[in-house]
C-alpha positions, 0 to 999 in steps of 0.5 A: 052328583049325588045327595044324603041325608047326614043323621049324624056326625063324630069327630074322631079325636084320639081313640074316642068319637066326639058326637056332634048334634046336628041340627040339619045335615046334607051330604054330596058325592061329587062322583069326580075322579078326586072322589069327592064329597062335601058334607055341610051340617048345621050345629049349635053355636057352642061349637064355633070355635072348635070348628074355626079352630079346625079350619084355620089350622088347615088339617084333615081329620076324620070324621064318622058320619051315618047317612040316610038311615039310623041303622046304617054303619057310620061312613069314615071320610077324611075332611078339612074345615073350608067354611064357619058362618054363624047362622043366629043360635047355629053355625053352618059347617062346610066341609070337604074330603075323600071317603076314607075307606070302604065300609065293613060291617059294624055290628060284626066287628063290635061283636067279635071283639066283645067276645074276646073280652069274654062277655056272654049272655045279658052282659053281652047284650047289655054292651052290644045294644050300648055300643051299638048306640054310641058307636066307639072306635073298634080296635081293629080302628085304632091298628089301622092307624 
C-alpha cells in the first residue's frame, strides 16, 4: 500500500466541481488487483448531510482529488460514501473506489480549448491562471461522459 497526502477534493455534479475544504486528507492505494483506493478527509460539519445523503443512497460519484502537491493535476476516482462519523465541529469521510482513469494533462487541455473560444493576450492570461485555480470540467470531460 501506498499513501498520499489529499490537498484537495471536488465532487463532480452535473458540468460543475463542488470544491469541498479540507481540513485534513489522506489517500491510500490498496495496489490490489481490484485497484483500489480508500480516500479518507476531514471536513466541516455543514457537510453532513450531503455526504450521509451520498452514502445511504449507495451511488458511485466522481471525484477530483489533487494529491501530494498543489501543482499536480486533480486525479479523477469513482468512489461510494462507506463511512459519516462526526468528529466535534468536523466529519470523517471514508470512502472507496477505483481511479477513473489515467491522468492527461490539464493544463494543455484548458489551453487549447481556450484557444478555440478565441481568447488571446491578457484575456487569455487572465482566464487561464483563473481556471487553472478553480480547475473546471473541460469539455473534452463532459464528451467523455
Amino acid at each position: 500500500m501506498k499513501t498520499f497526502k489529499m490537498l484537495s477534493v471536488g465532487l463532480v455534479e452535473n458540468d460543475d466541481v463542488i470544491n469541498i475544504p479540507l481540513e485534513d486528507g489522506i489517500i491510500i492505494n490498496q495496489e490490489n488487483s481490484h485497484r483500489s483506493w480508500v480516500l479518507e478527509m476531514l471536513v466541516d460539519l455543514s457537510h453532513e448531510e450531503k455526504f450521509l445523503g451520498m452514502k445511504e443512497s449507495g451511488e458511485i460519484n466522481d471525484v477530483k482529488v489533487v494529491i501530494s502537491y498543489p501543482e499536480n493535476e486533480p486525479a479523477t476516482f469513482e468512489v461510494g460514501v462507506y463511512g459519516v462519523k462526526r468528529i466535534g465541529e468536523h466529519i470523517s469521510v471514508l470512502m472507496k473506489g477505483t481511479l477513473k482513469r489515467a491522468r492527461r494533462k490539464y493544463a494543455e487541455t484548458l489551453l487549447s480549448e481556450l484557444l478555440e473560444d478565441g481568447l488571446e493576450g491578457d484575456a487569455l492570461l487572465n482566464r487561464f491562471e483563473s481556471d487553472m485555480r478553480s480547475r473546471p470540467v473541460l469539455r473534452k470531460d463532459e464528451a467523455a461522459k
